[in-house]
The first five atom37 places (N, CA, C, CB, O) and aatype in JSON, in Angstrom:
{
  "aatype": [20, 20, 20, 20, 20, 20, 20, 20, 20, 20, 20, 20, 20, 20, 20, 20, 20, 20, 20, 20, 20, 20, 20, 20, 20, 20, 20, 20, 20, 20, 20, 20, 20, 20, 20, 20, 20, 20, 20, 20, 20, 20, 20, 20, 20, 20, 20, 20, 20, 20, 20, 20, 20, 20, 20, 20, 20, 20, 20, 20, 20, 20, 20, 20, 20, 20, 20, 20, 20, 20, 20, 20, 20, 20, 20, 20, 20, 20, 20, 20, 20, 20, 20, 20, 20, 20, 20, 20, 20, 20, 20, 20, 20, 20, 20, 20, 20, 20, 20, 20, 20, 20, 20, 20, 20, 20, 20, 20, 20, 20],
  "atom_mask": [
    [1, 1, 1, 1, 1],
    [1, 1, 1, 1, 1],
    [1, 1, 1, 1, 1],
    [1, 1, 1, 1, 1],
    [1, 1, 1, 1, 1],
    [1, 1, 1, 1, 1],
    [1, 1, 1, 1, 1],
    [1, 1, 1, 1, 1],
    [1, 1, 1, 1, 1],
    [1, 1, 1, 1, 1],
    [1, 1, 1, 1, 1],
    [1, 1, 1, 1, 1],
    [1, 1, 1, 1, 1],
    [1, 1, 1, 1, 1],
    [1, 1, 1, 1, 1],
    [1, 1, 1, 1, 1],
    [1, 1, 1, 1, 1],
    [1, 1, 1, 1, 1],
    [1, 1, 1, 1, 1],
    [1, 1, 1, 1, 1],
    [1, 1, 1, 1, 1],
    [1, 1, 1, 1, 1],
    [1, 1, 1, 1, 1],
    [1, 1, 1, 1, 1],
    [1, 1, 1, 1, 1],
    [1, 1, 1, 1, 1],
    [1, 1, 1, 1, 1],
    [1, 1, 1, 1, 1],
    [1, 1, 1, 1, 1],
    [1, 1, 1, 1, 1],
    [1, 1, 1, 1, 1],
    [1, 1, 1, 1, 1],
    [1, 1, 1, 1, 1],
    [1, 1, 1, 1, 1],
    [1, 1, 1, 1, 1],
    [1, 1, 1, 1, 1],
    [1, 1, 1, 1, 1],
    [1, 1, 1, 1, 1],
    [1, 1, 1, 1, 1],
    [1, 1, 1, 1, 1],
    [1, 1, 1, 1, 1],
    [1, 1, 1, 1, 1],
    [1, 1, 1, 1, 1],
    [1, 1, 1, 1, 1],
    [1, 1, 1, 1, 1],
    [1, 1, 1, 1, 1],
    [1, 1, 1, 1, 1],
    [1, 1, 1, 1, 1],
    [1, 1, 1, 1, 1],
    [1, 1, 1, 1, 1],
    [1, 1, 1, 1, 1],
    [1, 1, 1, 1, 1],
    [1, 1, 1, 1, 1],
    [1, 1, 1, 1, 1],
    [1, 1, 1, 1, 1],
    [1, 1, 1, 1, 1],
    [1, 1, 1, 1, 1],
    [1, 1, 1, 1, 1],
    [1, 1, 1, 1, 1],
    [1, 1, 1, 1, 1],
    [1, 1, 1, 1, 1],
    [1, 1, 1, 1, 1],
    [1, 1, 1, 1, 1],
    [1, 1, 1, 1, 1],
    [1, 1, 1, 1, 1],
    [1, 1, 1, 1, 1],
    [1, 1, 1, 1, 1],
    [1, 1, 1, 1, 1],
    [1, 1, 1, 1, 1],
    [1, 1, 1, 1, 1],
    [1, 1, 1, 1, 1],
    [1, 1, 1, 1, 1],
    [1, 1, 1, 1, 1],
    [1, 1, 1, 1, 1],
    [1, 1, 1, 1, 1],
    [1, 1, 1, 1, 1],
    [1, 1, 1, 1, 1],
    [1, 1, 1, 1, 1],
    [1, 1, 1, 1, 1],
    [1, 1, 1, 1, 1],
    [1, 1, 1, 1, 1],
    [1, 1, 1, 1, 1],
    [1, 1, 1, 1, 1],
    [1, 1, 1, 1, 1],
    [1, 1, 1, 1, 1],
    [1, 1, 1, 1, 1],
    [1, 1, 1, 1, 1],
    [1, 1, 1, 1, 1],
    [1, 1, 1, 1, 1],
    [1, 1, 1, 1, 1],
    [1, 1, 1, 1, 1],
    [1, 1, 1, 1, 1],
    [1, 1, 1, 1, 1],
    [1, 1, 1, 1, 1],
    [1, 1, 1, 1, 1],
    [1, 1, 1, 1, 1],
    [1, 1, 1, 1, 1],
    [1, 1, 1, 1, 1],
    [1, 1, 1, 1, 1],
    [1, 1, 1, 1, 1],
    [1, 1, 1, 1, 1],
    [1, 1, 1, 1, 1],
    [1, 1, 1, 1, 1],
    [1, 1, 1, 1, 1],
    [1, 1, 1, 1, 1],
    [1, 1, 1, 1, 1],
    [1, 1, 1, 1, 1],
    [1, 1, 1, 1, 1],
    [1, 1, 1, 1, 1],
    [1, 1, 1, 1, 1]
  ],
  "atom_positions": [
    [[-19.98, 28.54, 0.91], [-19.49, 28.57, -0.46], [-19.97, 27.3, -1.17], [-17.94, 28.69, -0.5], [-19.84, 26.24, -0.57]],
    [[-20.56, 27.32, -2.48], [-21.26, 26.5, -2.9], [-20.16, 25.96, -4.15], [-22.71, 27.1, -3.21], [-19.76, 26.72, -5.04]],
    [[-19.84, 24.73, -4.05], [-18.47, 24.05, -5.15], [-19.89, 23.58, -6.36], [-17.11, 22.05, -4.18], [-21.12, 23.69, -6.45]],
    [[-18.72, 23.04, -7.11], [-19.29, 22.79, -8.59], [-18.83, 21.48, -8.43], [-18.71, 23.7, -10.02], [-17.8, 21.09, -7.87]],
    [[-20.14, 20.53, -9.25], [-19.51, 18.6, -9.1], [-18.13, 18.34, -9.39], [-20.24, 17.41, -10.31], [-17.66, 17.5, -8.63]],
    [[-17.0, 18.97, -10.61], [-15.92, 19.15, -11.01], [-15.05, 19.88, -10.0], [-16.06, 19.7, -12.16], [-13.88, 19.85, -10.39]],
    [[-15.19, 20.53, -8.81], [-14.76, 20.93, -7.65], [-14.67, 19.62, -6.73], [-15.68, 22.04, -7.16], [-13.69, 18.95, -6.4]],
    [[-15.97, 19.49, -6.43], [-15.79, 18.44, -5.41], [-15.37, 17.13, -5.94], [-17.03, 18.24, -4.66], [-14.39, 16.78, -5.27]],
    [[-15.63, 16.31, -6.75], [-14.74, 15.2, -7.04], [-13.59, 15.26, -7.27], [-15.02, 14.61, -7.84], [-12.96, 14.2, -7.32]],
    [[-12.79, 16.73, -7.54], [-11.35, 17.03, -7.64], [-10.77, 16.37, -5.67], [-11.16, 19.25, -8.1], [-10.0, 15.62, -5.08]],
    [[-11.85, 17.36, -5.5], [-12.0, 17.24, -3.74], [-11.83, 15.79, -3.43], [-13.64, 17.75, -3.05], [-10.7, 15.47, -3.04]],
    [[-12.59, 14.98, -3.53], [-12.81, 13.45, -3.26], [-11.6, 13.07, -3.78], [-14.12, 12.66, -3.95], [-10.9, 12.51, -2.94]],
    [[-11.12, 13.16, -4.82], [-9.5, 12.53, -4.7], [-8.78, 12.92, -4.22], [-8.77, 12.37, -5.51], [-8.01, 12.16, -3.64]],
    [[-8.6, 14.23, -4.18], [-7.28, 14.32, -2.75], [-7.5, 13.76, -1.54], [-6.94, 15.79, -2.16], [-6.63, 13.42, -0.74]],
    [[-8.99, 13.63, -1.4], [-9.36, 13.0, 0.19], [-8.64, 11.34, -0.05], [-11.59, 12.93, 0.59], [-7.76, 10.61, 0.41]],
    [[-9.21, 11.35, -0.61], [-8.76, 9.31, -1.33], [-7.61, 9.11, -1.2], [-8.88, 8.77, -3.12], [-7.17, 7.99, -0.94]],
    [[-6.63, 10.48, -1.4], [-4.88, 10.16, -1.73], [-4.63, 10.32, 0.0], [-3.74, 11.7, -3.06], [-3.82, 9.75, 0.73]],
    [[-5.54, 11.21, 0.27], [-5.01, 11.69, 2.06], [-5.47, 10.29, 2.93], [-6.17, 13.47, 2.9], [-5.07, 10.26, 4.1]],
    [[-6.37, 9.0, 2.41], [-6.79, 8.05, 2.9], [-5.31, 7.3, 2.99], [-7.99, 7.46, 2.11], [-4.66, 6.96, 3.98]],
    [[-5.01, 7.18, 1.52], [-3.77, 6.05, 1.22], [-2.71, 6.71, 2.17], [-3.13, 5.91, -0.63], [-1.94, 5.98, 2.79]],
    [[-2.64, 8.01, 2.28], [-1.29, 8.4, 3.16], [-1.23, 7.94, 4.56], [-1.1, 9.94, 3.26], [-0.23, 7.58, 5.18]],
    [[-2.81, 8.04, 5.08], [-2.84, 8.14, 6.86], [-2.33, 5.98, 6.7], [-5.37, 8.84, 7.95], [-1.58, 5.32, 7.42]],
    [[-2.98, 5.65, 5.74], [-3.18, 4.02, 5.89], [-1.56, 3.65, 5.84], [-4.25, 3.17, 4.42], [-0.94, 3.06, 6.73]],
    [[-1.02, 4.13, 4.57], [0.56, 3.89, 4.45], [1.62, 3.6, 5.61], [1.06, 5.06, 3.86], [2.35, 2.67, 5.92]],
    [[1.2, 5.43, 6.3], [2.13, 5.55, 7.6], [2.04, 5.0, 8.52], [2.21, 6.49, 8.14], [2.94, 4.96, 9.36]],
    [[0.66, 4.25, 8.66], [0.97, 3.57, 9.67], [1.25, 2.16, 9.34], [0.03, 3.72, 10.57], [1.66, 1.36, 10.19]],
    [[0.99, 1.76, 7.84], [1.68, 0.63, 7.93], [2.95, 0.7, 7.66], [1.21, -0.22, 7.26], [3.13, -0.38, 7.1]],
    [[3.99, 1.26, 7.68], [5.21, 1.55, 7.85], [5.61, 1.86, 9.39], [5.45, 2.59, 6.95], [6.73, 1.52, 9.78]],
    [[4.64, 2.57, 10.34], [4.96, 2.07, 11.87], [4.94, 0.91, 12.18], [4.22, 2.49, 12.78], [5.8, 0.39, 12.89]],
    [[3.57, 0.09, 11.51], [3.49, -1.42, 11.84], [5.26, -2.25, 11.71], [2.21, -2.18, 10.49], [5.97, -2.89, 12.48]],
    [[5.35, -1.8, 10.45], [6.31, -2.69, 9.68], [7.73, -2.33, 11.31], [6.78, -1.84, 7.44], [8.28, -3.07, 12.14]],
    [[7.76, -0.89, 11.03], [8.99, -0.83, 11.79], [8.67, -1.32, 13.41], [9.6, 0.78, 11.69], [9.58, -1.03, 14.18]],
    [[7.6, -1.95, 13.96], [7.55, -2.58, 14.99], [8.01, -3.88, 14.38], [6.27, -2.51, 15.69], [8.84, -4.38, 15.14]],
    [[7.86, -4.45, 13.57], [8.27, -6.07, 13.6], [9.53, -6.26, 13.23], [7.47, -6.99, 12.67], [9.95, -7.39, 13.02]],
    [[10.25, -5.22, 13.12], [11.62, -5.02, 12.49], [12.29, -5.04, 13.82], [11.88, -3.58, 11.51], [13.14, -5.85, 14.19]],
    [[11.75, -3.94, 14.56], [12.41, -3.93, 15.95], [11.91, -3.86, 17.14], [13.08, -3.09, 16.07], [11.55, -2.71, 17.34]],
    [[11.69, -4.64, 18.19], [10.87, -5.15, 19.36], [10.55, -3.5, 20.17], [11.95, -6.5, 20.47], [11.49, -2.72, 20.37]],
    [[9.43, -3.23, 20.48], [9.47, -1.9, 21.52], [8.23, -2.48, 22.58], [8.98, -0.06, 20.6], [7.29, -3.28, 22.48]],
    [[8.61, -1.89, 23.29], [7.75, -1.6, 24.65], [6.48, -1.32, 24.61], [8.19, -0.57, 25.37], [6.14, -0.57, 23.69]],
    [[5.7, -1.68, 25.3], [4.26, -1.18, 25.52], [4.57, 0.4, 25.41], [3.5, -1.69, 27.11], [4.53, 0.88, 24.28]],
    [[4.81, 1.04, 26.23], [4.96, 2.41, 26.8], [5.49, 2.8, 25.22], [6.14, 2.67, 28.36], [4.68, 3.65, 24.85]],
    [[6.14, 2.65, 24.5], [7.08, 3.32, 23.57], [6.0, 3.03, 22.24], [8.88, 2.55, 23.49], [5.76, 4.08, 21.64]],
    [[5.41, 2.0, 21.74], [4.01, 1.8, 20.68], [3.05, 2.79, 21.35], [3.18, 0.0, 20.64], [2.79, 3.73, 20.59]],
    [[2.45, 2.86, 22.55], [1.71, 4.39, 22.83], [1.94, 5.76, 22.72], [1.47, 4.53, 23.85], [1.23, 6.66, 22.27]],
    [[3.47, 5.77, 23.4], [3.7, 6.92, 21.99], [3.76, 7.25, 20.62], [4.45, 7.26, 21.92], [3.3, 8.08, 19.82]],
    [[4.53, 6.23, 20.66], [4.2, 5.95, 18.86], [2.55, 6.37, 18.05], [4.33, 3.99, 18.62], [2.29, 7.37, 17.38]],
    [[1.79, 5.39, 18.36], [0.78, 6.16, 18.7], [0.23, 7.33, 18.42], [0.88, 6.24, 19.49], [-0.3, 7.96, 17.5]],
    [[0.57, 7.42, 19.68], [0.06, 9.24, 19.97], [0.67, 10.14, 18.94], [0.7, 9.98, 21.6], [0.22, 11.05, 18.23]],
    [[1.5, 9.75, 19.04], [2.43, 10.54, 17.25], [1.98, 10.9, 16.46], [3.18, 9.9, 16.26], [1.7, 11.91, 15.82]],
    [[1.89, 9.39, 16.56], [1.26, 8.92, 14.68], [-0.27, 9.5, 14.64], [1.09, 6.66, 14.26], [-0.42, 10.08, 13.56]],
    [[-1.19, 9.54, 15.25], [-2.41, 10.03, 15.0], [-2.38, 11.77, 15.44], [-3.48, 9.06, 15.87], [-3.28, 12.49, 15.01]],
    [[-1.37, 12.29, 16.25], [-1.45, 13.73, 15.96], [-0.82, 14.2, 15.27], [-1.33, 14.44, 16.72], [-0.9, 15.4, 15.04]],
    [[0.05, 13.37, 14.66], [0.62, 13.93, 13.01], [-0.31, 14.15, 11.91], [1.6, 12.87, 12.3], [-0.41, 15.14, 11.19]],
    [[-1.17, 12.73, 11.89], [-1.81, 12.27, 11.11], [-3.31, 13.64, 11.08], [-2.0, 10.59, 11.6], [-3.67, 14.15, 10.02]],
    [[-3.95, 13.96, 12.4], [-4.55, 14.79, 12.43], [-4.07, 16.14, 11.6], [-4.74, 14.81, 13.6], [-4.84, 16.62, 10.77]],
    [[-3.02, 16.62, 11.8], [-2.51, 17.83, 11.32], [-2.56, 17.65, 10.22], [-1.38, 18.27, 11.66], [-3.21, 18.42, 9.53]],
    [[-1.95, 16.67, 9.71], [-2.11, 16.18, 7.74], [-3.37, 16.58, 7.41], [-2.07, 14.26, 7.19], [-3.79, 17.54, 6.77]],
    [[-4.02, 15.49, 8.1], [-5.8, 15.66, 7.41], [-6.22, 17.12, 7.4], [-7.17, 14.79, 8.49], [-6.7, 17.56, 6.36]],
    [[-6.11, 17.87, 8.39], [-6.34, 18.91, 8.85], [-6.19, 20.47, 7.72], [-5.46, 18.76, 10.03], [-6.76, 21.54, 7.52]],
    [[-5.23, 19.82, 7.34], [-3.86, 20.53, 6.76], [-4.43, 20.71, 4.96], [-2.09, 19.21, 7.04], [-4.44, 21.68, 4.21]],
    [[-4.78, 19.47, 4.8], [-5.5, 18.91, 3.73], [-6.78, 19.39, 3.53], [-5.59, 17.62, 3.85], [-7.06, 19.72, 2.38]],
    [[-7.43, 19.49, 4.2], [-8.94, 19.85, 4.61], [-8.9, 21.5, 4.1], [-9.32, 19.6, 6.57], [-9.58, 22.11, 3.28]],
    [[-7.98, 21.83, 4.82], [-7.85, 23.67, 4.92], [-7.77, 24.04, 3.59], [-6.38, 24.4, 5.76], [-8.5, 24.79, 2.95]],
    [[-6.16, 23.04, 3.03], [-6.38, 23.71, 1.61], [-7.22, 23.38, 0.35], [-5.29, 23.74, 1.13], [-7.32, 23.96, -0.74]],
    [[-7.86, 22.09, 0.93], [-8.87, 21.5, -0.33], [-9.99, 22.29, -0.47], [-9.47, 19.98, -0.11], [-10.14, 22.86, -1.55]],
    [[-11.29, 22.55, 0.91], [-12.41, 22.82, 1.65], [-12.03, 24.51, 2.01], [-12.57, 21.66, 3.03], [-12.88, 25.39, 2.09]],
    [[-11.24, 24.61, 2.1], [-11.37, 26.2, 2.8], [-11.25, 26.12, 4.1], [-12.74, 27.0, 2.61], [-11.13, 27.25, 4.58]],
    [[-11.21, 25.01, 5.13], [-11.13, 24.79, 6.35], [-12.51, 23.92, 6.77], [-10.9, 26.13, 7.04], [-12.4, 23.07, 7.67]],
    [[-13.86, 24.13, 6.1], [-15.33, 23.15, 5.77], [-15.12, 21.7, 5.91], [-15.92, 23.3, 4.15], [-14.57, 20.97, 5.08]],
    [[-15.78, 21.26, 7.41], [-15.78, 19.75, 7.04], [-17.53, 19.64, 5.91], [-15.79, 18.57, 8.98], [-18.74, 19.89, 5.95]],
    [[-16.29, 18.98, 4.91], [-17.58, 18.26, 3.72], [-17.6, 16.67, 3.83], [-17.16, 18.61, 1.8], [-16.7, 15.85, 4.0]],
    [[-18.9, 16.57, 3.67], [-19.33, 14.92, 4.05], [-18.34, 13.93, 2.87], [-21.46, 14.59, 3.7], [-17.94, 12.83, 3.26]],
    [[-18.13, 14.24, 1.98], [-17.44, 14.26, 1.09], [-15.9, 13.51, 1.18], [-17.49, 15.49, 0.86], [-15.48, 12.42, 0.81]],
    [[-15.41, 14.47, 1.73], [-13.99, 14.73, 1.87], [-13.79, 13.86, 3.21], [-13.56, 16.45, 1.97], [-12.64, 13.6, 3.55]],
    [[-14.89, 13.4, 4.0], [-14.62, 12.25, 4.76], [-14.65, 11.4, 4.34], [-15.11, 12.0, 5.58], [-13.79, 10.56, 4.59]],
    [[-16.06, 11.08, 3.14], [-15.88, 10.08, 2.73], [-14.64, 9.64, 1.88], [-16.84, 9.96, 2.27], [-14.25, 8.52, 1.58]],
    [[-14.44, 10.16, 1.76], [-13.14, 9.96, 0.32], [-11.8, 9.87, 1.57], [-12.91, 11.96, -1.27], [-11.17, 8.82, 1.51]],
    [[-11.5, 10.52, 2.27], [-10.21, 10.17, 3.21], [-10.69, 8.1, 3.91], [-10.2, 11.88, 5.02], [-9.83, 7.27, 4.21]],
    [[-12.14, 7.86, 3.96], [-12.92, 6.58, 4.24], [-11.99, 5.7, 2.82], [-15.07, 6.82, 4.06], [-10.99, 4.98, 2.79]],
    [[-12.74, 6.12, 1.99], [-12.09, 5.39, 0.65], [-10.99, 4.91, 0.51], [-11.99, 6.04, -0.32], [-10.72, 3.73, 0.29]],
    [[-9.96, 6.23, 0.67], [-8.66, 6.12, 0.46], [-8.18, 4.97, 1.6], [-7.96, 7.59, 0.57], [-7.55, 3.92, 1.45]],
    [[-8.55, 5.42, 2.42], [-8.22, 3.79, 3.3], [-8.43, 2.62, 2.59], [-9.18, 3.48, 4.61], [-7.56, 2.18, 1.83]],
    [[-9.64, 1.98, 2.8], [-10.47, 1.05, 2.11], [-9.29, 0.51, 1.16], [-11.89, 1.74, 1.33], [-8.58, -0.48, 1.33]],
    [[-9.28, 1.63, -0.11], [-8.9, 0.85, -1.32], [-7.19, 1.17, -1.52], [-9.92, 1.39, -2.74], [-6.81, 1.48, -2.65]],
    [[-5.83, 1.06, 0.05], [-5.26, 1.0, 0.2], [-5.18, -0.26, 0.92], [-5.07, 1.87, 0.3], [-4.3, -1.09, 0.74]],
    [[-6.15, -0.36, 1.77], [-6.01, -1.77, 2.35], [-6.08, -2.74, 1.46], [-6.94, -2.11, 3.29], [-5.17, -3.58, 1.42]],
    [[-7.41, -2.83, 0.37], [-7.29, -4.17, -0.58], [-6.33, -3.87, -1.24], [-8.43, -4.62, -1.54], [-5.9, -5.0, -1.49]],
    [[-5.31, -2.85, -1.97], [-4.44, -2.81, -2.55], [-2.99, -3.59, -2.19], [-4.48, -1.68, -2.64], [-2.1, -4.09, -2.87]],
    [[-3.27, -3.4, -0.58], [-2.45, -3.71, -0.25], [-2.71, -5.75, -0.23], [-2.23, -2.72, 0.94], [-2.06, -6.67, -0.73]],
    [[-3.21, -5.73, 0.1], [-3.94, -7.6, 0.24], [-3.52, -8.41, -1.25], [-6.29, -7.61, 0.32], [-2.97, -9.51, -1.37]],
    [[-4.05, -7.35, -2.45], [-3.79, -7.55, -3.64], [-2.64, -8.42, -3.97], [-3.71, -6.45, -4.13], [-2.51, -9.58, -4.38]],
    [[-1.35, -6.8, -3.44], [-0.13, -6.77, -3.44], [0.83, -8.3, -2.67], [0.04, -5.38, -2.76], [1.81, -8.98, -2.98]],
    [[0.03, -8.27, -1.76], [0.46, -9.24, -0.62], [0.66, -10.63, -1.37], [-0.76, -9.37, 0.67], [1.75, -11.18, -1.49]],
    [[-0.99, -11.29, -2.03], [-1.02, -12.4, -2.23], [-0.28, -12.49, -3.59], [-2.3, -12.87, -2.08], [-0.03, -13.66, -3.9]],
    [[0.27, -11.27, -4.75], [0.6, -11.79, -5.73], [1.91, -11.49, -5.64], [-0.07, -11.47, -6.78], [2.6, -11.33, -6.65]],
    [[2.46, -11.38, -4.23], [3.95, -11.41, -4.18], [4.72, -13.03, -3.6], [4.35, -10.08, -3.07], [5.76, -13.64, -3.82]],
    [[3.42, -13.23, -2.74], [3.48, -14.74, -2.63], [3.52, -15.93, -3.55], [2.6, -15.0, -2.07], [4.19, -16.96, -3.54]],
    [[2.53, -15.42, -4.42], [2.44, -16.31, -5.91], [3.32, -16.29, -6.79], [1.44, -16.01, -6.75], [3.46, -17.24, -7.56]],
    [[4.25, -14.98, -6.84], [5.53, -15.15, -7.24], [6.93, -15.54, -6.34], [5.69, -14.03, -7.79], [8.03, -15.91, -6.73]],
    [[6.63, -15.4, -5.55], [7.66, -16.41, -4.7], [7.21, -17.99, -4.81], [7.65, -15.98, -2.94], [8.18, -18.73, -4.63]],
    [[6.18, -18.57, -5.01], [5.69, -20.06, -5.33], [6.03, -20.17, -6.48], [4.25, -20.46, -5.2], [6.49, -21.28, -6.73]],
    [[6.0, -19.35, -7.48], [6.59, -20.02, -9.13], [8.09, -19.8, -8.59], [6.12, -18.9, -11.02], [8.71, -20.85, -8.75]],
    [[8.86, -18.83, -8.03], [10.08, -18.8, -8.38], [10.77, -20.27, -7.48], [10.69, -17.22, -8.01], [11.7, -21.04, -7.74]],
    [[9.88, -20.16, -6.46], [10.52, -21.44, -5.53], [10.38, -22.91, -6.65], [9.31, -21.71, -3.75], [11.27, -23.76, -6.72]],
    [[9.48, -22.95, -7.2], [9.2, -24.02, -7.75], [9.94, -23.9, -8.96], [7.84, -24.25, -7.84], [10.53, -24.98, -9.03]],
    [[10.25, -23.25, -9.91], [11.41, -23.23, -11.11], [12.64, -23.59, -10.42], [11.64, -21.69, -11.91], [13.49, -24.22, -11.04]],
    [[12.84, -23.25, -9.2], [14.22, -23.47, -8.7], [14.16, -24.96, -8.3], [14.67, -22.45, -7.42], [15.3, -25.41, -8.33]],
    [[13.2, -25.96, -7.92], [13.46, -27.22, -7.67], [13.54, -28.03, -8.84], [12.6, -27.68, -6.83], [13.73, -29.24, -8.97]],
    [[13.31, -26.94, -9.82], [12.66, -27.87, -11.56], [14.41, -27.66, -12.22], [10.77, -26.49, -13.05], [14.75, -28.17, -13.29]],
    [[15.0, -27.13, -11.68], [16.29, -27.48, -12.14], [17.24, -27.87, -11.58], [16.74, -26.78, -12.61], [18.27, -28.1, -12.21]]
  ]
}
């Protein structure tokens, strides 16, 4: 089945949004490891979880975007969506710090 450029870049953003999701969840496993101590054995499941969940998503995604068609595309763009969740996230990181340095510092200024 042959898509139209207005097809597939519709395509490429859901892949992009399905990037930010796989990147999210697991940084929300990350997070909930530093929250609460687990086991070797218990992060490998975790794990294993998390990436055969994560498969089914993509999967899932794929079927109803593509028709079930891996498009070079729709990898790249699930690639993306990572990518520009990670600097988003870095973004996020350092200008939450920079507002904790003004607020720390207004608070010694009075």
């Amino acid at each position: 089945m042959i898509l139209g450029i207005g097809k597939e870049a519709i395509i490429f953003l859901y892949a992009g949004l399905t990037g930010m999701v796989t990147f999210s969840c697991y940084q929300f496993l990350k997070l909930l490891r530093r929250l609460v101590r687990h086991h070797i054995v218990v992060v490998n499941i975790e794990d294993f979880l998390y990436w055969l969940c994560m498969s089914a998503y993509v999967f899932r995604q794929m079927y109803h975007t593509t028709y079930g068609s891996v498009r070079w595309f729709f990898v790249l763009g699930i690639v993306c969506g990572n990518f520009l969740a990670y600097f988003g996230k870095r973004i996020l990181k350092k200008l939450c710090l920079k507002w904790q340095k003004d607020l720390e510092k207004q608070g010694k200024n009075r």
